[in-house]
C-alpha positions as CSV (number, residue, x, y, z in Angstrom):
1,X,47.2,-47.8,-39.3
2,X,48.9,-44.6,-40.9
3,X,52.3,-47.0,-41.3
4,X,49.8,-49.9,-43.1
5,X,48.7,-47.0,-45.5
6,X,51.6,-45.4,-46.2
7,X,53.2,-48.8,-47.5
8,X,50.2,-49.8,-49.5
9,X,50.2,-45.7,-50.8
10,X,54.3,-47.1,-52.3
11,X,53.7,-50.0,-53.8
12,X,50.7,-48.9,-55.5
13,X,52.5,-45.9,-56.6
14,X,55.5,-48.1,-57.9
15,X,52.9,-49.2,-60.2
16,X,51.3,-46.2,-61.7
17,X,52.3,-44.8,-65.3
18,X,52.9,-41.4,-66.1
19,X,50.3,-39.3,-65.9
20,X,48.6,-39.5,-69.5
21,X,50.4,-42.8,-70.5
22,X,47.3,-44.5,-69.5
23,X,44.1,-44.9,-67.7
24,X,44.7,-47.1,-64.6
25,X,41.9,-48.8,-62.5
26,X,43.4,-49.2,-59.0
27,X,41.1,-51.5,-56.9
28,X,40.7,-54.2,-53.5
29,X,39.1,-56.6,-51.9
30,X,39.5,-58.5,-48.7
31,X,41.1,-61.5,-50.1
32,X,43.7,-62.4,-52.9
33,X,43.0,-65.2,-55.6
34,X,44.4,-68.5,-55.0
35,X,45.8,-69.5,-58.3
36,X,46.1,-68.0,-62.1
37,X,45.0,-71.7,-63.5
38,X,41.3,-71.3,-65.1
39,X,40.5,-74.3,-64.0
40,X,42.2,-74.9,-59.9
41,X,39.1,-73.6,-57.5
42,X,35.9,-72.2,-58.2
43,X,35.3,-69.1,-56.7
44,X,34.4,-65.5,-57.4
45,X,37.5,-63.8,-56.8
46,X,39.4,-66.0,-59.2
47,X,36.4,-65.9,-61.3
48,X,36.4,-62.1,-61.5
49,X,40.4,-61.5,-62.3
50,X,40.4,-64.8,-64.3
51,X,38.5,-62.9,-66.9
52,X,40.1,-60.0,-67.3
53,X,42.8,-62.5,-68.9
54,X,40.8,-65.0,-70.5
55,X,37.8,-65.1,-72.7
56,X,35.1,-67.6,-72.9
57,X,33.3,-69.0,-75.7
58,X,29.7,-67.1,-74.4
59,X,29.6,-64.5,-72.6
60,X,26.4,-62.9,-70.3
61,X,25.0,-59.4,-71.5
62,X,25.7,-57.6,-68.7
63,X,21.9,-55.9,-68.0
64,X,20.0,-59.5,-69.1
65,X,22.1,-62.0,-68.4
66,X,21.5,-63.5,-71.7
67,X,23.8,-65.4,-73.5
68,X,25.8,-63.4,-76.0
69,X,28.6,-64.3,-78.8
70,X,32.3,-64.0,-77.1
71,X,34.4,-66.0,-78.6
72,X,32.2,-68.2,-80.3
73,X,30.3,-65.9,-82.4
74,X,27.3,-68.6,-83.0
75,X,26.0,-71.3,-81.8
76,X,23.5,-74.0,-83.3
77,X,21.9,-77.5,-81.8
78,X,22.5,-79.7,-84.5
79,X,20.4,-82.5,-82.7
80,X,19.6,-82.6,-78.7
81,X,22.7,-83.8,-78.1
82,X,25.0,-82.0,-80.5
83,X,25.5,-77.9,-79.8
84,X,27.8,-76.3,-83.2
85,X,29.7,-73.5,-82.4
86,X,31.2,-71.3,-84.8
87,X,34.5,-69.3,-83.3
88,X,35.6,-66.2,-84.0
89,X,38.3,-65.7,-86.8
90,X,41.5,-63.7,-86.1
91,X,41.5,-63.7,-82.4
92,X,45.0,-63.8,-81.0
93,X,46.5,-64.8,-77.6
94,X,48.1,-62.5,-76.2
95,X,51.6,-63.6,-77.5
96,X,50.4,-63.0,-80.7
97,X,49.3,-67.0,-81.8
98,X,46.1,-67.8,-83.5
99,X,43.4,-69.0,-81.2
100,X,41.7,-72.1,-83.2
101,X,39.3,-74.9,-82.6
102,X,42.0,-77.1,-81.0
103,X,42.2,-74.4,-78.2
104,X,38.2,-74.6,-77.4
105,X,38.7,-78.3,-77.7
106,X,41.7,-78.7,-75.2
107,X,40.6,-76.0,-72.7
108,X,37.1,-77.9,-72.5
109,X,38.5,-81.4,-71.8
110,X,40.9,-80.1,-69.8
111,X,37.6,-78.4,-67.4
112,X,36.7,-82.2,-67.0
113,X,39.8,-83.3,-65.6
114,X,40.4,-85.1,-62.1
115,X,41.7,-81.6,-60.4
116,X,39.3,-79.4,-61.9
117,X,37.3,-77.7,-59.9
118,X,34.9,-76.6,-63.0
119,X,33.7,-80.0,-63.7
120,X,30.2,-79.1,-62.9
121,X,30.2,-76.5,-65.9
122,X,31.3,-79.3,-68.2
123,X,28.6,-81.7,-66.7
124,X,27.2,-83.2,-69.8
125,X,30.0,-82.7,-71.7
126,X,30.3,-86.8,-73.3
127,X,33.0,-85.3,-75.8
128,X,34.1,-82.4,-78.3
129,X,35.2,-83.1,-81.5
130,X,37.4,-80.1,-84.0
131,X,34.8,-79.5,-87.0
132,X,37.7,-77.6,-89.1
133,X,39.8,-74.8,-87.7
134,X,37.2,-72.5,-86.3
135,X,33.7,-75.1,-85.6
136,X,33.8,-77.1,-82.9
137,X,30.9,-79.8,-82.0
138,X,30.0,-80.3,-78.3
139,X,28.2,-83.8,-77.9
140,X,26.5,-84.4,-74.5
141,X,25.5,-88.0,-73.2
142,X,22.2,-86.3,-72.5
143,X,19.9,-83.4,-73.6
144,X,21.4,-80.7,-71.5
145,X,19.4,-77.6,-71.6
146,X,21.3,-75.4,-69.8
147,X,25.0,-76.4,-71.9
148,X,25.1,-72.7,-73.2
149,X,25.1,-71.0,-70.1
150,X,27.4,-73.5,-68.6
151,X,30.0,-72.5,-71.5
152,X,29.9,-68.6,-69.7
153,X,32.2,-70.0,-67.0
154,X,34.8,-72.4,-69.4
155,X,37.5,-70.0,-70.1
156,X,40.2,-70.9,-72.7
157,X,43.5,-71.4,-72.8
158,X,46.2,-72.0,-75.5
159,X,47.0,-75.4,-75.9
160,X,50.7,-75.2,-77.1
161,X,51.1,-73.0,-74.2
162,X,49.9,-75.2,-71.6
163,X,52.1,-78.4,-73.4
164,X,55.1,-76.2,-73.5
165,X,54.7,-75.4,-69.8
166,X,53.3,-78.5,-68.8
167,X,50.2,-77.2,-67.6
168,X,48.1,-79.7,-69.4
169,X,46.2,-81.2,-66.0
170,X,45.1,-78.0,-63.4
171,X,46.2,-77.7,-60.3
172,X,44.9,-79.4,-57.6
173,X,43.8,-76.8,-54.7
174,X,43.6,-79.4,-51.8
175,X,47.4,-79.5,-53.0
176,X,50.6,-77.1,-52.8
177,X,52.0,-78.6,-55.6
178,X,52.3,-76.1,-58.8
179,X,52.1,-75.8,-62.4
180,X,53.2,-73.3,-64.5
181,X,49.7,-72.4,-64.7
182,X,49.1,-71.5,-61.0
183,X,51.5,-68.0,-61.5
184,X,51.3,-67.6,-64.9
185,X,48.5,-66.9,-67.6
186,X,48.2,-66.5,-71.1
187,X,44.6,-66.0,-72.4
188,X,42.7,-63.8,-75.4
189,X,41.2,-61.5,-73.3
190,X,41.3,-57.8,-72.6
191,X,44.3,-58.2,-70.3
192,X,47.8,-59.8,-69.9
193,X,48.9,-60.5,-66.7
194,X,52.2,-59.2,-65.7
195,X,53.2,-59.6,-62.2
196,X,51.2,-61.2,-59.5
197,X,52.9,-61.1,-55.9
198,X,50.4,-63.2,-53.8
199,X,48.4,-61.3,-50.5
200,X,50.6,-57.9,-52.1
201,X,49.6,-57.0,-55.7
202,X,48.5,-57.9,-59.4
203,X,49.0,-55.6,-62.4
204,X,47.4,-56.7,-65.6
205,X,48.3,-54.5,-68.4
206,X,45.9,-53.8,-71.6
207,X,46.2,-57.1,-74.1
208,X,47.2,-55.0,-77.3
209,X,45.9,-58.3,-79.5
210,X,42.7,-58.4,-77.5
211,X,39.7,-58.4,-80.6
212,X,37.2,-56.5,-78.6
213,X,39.4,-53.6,-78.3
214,X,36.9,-52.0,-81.0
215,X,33.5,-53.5,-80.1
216,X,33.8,-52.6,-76.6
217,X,33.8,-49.1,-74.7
218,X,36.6,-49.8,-72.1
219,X,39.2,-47.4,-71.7
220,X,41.4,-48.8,-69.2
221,X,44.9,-49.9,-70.2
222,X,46.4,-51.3,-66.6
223,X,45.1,-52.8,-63.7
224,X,46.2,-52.7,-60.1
225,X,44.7,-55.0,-58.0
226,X,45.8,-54.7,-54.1
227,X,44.1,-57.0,-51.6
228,X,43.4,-55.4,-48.3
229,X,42.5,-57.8,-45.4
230,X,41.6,-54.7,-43.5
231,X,38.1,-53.1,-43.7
232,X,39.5,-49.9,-42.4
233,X,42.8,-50.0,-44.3
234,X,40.8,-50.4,-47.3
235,X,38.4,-47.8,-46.4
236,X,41.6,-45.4,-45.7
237,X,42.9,-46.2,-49.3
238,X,39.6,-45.2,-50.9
239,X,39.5,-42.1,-49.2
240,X,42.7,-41.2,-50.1
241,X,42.5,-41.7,-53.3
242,X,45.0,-44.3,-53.4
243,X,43.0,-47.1,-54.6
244,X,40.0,-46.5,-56.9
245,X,37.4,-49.2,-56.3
246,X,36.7,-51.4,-53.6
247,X,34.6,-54.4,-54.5
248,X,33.3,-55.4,-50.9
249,X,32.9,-52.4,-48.6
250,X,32.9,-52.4,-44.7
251,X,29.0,-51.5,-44.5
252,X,29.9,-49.4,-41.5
253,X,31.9,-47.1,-43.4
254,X,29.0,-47.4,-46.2
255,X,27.2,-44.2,-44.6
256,X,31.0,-42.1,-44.9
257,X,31.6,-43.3,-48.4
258,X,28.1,-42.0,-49.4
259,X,28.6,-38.6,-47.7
260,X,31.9,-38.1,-49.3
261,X,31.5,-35.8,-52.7
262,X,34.3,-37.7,-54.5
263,X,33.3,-41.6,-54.2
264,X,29.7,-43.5,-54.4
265,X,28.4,-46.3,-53.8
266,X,26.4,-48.9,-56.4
267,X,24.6,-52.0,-54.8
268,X,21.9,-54.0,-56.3
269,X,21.0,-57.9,-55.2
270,X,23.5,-60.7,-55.6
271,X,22.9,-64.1,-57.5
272,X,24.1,-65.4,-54.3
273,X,23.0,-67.3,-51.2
274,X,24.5,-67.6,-48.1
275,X,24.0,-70.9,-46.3
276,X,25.1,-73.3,-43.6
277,X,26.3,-77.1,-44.6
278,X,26.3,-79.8,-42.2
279,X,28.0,-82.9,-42.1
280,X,25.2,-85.5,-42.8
281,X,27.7,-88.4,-43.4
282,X,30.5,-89.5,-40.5
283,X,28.9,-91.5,-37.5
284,X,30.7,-89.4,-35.2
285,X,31.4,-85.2,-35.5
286,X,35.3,-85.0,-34.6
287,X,35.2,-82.9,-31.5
288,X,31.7,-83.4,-30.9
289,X,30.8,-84.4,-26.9
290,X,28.7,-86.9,-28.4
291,X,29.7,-90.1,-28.9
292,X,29.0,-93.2,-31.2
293,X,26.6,-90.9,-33.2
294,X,26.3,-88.1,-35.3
295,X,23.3,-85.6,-34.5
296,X,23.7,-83.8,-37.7
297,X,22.2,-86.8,-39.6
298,X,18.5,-86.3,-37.5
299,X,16.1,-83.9,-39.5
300,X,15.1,-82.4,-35.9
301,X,18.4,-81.5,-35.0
302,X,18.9,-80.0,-38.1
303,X,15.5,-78.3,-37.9
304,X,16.5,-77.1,-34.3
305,X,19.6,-75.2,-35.6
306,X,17.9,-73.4,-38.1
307,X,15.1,-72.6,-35.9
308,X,17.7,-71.6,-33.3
309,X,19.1,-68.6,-35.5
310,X,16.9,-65.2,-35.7
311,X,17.8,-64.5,-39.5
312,X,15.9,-60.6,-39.2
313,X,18.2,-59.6,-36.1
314,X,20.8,-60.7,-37.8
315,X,19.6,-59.0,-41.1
316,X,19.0,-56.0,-39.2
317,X,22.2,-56.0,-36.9
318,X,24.8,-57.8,-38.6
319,X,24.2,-56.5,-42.1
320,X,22.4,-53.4,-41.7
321,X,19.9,-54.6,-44.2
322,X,21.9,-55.5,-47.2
323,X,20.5,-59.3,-46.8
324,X,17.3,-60.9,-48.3
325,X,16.3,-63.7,-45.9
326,X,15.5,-67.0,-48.2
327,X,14.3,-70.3,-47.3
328,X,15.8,-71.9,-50.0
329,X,19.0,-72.2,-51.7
330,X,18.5,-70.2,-54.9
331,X,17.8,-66.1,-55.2
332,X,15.2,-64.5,-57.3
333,X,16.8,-64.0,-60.2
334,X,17.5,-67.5,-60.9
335,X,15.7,-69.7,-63.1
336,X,13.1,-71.9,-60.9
337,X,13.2,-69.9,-58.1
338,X,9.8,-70.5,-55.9
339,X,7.9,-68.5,-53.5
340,X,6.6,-72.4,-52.4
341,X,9.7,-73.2,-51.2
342,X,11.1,-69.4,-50.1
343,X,9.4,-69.9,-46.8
344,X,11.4,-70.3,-43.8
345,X,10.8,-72.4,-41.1
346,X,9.9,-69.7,-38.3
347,X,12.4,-68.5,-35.4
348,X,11.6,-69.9,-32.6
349,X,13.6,-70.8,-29.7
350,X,11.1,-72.9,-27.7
351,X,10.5,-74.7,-30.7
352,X,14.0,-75.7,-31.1
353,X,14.6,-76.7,-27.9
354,X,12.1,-78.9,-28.1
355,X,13.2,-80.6,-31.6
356,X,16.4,-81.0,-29.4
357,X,14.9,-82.9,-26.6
358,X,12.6,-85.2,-28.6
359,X,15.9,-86.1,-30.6
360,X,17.7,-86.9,-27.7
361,X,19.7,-84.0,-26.8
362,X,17.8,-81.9,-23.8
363,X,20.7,-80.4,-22.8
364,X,22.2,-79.3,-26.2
365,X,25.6,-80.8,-27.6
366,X,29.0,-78.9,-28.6
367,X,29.8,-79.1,-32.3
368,X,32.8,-78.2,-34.5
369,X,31.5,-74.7,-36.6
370,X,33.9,-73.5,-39.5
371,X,33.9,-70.1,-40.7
372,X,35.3,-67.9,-43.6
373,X,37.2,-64.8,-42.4
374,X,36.8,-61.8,-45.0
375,X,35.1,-63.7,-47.9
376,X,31.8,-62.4,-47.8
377,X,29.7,-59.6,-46.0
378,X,30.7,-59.5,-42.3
379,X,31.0,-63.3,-42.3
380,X,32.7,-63.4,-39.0
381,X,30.1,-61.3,-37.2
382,X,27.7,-63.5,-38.8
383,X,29.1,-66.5,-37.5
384,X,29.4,-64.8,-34.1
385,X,25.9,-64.2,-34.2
386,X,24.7,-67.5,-35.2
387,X,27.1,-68.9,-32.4
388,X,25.0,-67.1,-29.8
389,X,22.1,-67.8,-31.2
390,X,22.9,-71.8,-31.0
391,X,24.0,-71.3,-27.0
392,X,20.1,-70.0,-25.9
393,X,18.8,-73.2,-27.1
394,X,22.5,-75.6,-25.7
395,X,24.1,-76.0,-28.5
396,X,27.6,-74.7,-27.8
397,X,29.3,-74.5,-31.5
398,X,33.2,-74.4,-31.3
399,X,33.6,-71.5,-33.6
400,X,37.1,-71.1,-35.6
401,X,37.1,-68.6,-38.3
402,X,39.7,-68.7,-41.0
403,X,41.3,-67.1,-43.8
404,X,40.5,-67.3,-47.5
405,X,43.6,-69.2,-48.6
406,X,43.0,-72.0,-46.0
407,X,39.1,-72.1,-45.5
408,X,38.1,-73.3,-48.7
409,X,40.5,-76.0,-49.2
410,X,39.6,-77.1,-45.9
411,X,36.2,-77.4,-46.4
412,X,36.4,-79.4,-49.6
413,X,38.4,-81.7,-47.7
414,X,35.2,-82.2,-45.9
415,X,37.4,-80.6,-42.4
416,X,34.2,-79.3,-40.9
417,X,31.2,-80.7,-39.2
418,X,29.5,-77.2,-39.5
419,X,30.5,-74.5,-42.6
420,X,29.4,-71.5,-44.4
421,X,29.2,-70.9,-47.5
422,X,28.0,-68.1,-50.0
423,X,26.8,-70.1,-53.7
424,X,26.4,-68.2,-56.5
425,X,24.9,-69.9,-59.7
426,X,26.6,-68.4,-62.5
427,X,24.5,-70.6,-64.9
428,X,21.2,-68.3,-63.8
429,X,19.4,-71.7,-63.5
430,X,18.5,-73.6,-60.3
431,X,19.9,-77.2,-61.8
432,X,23.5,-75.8,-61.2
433,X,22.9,-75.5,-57.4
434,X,20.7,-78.8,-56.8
435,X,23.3,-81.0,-58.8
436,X,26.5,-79.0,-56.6
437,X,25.0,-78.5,-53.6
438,X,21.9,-81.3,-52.8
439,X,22.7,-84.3,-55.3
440,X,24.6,-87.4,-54.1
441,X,28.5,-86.7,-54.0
442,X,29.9,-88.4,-56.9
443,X,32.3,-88.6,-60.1
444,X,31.9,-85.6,-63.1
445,X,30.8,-83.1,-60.7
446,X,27.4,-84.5,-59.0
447,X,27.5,-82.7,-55.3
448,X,30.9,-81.6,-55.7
449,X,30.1,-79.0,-53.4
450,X,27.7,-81.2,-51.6
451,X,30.4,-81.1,-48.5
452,X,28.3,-82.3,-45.8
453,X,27.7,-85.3,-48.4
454,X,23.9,-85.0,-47.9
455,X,22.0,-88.3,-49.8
456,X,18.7,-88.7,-50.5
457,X,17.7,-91.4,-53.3
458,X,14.4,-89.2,-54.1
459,X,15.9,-86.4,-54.6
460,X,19.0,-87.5,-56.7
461,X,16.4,-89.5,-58.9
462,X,14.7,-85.9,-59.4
463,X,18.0,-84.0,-60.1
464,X,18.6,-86.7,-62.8
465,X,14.8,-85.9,-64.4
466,X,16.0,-81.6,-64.6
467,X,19.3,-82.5,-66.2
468,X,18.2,-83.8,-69.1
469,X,14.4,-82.8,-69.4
470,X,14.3,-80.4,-72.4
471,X,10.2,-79.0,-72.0
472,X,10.8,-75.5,-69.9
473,X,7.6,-75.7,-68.0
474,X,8.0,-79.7,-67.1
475,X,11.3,-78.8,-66.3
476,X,10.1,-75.8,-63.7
477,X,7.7,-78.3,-62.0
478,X,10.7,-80.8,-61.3
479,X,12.8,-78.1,-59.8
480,X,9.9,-76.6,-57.5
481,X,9.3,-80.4,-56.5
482,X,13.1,-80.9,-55.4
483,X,12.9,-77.5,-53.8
484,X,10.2,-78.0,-51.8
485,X,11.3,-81.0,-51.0
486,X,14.6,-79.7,-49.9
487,X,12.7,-77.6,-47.7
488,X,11.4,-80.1,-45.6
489,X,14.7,-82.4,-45.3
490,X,17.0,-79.5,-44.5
491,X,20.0,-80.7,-46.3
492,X,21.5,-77.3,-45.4
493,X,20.2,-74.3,-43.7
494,X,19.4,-71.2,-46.0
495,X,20.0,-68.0,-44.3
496,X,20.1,-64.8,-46.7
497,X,20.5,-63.7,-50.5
498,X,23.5,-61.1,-50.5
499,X,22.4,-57.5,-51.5
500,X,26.2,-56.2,-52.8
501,X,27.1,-52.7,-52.4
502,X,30.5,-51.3,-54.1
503,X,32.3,-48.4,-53.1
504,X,34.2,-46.3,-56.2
505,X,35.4,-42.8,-57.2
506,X,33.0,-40.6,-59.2
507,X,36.0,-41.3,-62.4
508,X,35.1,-44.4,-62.3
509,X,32.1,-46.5,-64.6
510,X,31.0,-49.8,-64.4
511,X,28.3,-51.4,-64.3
512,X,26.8,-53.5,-61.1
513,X,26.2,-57.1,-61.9
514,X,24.0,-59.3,-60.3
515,X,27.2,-61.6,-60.1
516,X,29.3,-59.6,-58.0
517,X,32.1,-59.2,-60.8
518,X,33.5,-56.6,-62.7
519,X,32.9,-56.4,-66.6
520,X,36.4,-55.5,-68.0
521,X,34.4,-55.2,-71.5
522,X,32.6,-51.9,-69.9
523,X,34.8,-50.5,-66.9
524,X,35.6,-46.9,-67.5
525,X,38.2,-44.4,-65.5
526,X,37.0,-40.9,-66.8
C-alpha cells in the first residue's frame, strides 16, 4: 500500500507547477473515462471531465437547476416546433478559431448519429438549419417541451476540427476502433486538454481563450485528474495531501475524513437511481438451469426478486445510510416524481417464495447477475448483498462483478440477464427516464437504455402522449399514469436514490450538485 502511494505521490508531483505559477485542483475517482469524444458513451464520469473542455449551448444554474445562457445567450420558440437560439459572439476554441452557427449545427447532428450514445438528448431533433453566423433554428417533428433542457447535455465541437481529423461520426463504445476524437479534444470551454494517459492521469490546463474567464469566479488554472481503483489508496492520497478532492469517498473512511481538521466532507441527494434491469426479451437466460423458457419475462418472478431483497438492511448496512429507498425509477427532484408510485412493494420473504412457486419455480432457479465494480457507492457489496438475499428465497444468482471499462459496453450489448445500473436524468424531467429506460427499444433513442428490452404497447402509447404534450399539468397526469403503471408491471426493480458525499481539503470550494459533477465555472482552490 505505501509502494501504491508513493508512485501515485510522483506522477502527480511530475505534474504540479511551481509553487505560485498557478492554482491546481488535484482530484480522483474510482474509475477513468472511457473516451474524450462528446458524443461515444453516456455516463457521468465522461460527462463531468467532458465539460471542463467543452461548452454547451445551455447550461443549469447550479443551485436551481434552471436553464441559463452558456453558449447560446437566448433562446426563443418561434412556433411549437421551432426553438431560435441566439449564440454568443466572440467565443473562441481553444486554438484560437471563431465558434459560429455551423459549429452548433454540426455538433447537434453529429449527437444524432448511428454511434452516438446521446441520441436521446437530441430526441425530437427533425433538423437544424444556420439562421446567419450566430442564430441557429432547431425544428422538432413534434412539440418537445423539454428541448431546452435536453440542449444542457449537447456539447460542441468545432467542425473544421473534427473534418480535419476525421472525427465527423463518434466513436462507437461497443467497438475498439478510434477516432481522433476518442484521445483528443478541442472544445470552448474553461479547459484544454493536454495529456490523458488512460487508468494513470489527465491534466487539463486553463483554456486562455475561454469567454467566461470574466463572468465566472473560478480560479483554477490546471487540472490533475488521477483515477484511484482503490478506496484506501484514495483515501491515503487525501490524507496526505497528495490529491485534493475525491469525488466518490469509501463511506467507511467517511467518519476519518470528517474528524480530520484539514479535509470535509459535502453530501446532499443525487438525481440518481439505482436499479436492477432484467432481461424481459430472449426465451432462454444464457446460463440459466432453466430451459426452453425465460422466468424473467413472468411479472411474479419478477415481483419475487424484488420482494426477495430487504432494501432498509441494505440501506442501513451496505450504505450506512446514504441511500433513499424508491419504488420508482425517478428521485425527488425530478419533474413528475410521485409519492403514488414511490411505494415499494414490501419485503417479504414468504411472499416471494410463494410468487416463485405459483410461477412454476418452488425450488428457485440460478440466473446470470452482472455487476459494476467501483462505479457507484459500494456497488459490489451491494450486489453481494442482493445475492444473499436472492439465495433465502432459491434463487441462486451467478454473480460476476466487473470493471468500468468493460461493464458498460457489456451491458449495452445486452451480455446480462440480470444488471445494475445507477440513472441519472440530467434533463430534471421524468420523460428522459421512461423514453430510455421503459419505452420499446428502438431507432433515434426510444429505450436506448431499455437493456432488458422490456415492451409494453400501453405504456409506449403513453410515453408517445408526454413527448409531445405541451399543457404542464396534463403532461404530470400522463407521467404519474406510466409511473404507476410501471409500478405494477416491474419492468425493472427500483432499489435506492443515491445520497453523494464528497470528500475535499478545506482550500478547496465548490459547490455540491444534485448531479454528482463538478462546476468548473465555480470550483475554487484557496
Amino acid at each position: 500500500m505505501r509502494f501504491k502511494t508513493l508512485l501515485l505521490a510522483a506522477a502527480i508531483a511530475t505534474a504540479l507547477p511551481l509553487a505560485g505559477q498557478a492554482k491546481t485542483f488535484r482530484w480522483s475517482r474510482a474509475v477513468d473515462l472511457s473516451s474524450w469524444d462528446i458524443h461515444a458513451q453516456n455516463v457521468g464520469v465522461n460527462n463531468t471531465l467532458h465539460a471542463a473542455v467543452y461548452d454547451t449551448l445551455v447550461d443549469y444554474n447550479s443551485t436551481t437547476f434552471k436553464p441559463e445562457p452558456a453558449l447560446a445567450t437566448e433562446w426563443k420558440r418561434v412556433s411549437p416546433t421551432q426553438l431560435r437560439l441566439s449564440l454568443r459572439k466572440g467565443v473562441k476554441f481553444s486554438d484560437g478559431s471563431d465558434f459560429t452557427a455551423d459549429d452548433a449545427k454540426f455538433s447537434l447532428e453529429r449527437a444524432k448519429a448511428k454511434s452516438s450514445n446521446y441520441a436521446v438528448y437530441a430526441q425530437g431533433i427533425d433538423r437544424v438549419e444556420k439562421v446567419d453566423a450566430h442564430t441557429i433554428d432547431i425544428f422538432s417533428d413534434l412539440p418537445n417541451p423539454v428541448l431546452v433542457n435536453q440542449l444542457t447535455e449537447l456539447r460542441i465541437l468545432s467542425k473544421a476540427w473534427a473534418e480535419k481529423n476525421k472525427s465527423v461520426e463518434p466513436k462507437d463504445i461497443k467497438t475498439k476502433d478510434e477516432n481522433f476524437a476518442h484521445r483528443n479534444a478541442l472544445g470552448t470551454g474553461p479547459f484544454v486538454l493536454k495529456s490523458w494517459t488512460p487508468d494513470q492521469r489527465a491534466v487539463l490546463e486553463a483554456n486562455p481563450h475561454w469567454w467566461g474567464k470574466s463572468k465566472f469566479p473560478s480560479n483554477v488554472t490546471e487540472i490533475v485528474y488521477t483515477p484511484i481503483k482503490s478506496d484506501a489508496t484514495r483515501t491515503a492520497a487525501l490524507l496526505s495531501g497528495e490529491i485534493d478532492f475525491v469525488i466518490d469517498p469509501s463511506l467507511q473512511d467517511l467518519a476519518r475524513v470528517r474528524q480530520t481538521p484539514t479535509l470535509k466532507v459535502l453530501e446532499g441527494a443525487e438525481y440518481r437511481t439505482i436499479f436492477l434491469g432484467l432481461d424481459q426479451y430472449r426465451e432462454e437466460l444464457p446460463g440459466s438451469d432453466v430451459k426452453g423458457k425465460n422466468p424473467l419475462k413472468d411479472v411474479r418472478v419478477r415481483k419475487a426478486l424484488y420482494q426477495a431483497i430487504d432494501i432498509n438492511a441494505i440501506q442501513r448496512v451496505v450504505l450506512r445510510g446514504l441511500a433513499q429507498p424508491t419504488g420508482t425509477l425517478i428521485a425527488r427532484q425530478v419533474n413528475g416524481w410521485t409519492p403514488k408510485a414511490d411505494v415499494r412493494w414490501p419485503y417479504d420473504a414468504k411472499a416471494a417464495q410463494k410468487l416463485l412457486a405459483d410461477a412454476g419455480y418452488p425450488n428457485g432457479f440460478e440466473v446470470d447477475f452482472a455487476c459494476s465494480a467501483g462505479r457507484y457507492i459500494n456497488d459490489e457489496q451491494l450486489c453481494q448483498a442482493i445475492t444473499s438475499h436472492w439465495a433465502k428465497v432459491g434463487v441462486k444468482a451467478k454473480l460476476r462483478s466487473l470493471p468500468f471499462a468493460t461493464y458498460f459496453p457489456m451491458i449495452q450489448r445486452n451480455e446480462a440477464s440480470i444488471y445494475l445500473l445507477g440513472w441519472g436524468v440530467p434533463t430534471f424531467d421524468a420523460f428522459y427516464s421512461l423514453q430510455s429506460l421503459i419505452r420499446s427499444p428502438g431507432a433515434g433513442g426510444d429505450g436506448n437504455f431499455n437493456l432488458g428490452r422490456f415492451s409494453n404497447p400501453q405504456q409506449d402509447a403513453l410515453i408517445e402522449r408526454i413527448q409531445k404534450e405541451t399543457d404542464a399539468a396534463t403532461r404530470n397526469g400522463l407521467i404519474e399514469k406510466a409511473l404507476v403503471q410501471d409500478h405494477e408491471l416491474i419492468s425493472h426493480i427500483p432499489l435506492y436514490n443515491q445520497v453523494i458525499p464528497w470528500a475535499a481539503t478545506q482550500k478547496v470550494d465548490v459547490p455540491h450538485r444534485a448531479d454528482n459533477r463538478i462546476d468548473w465555472r465555480y470550483l475554487k482552490v484557496n
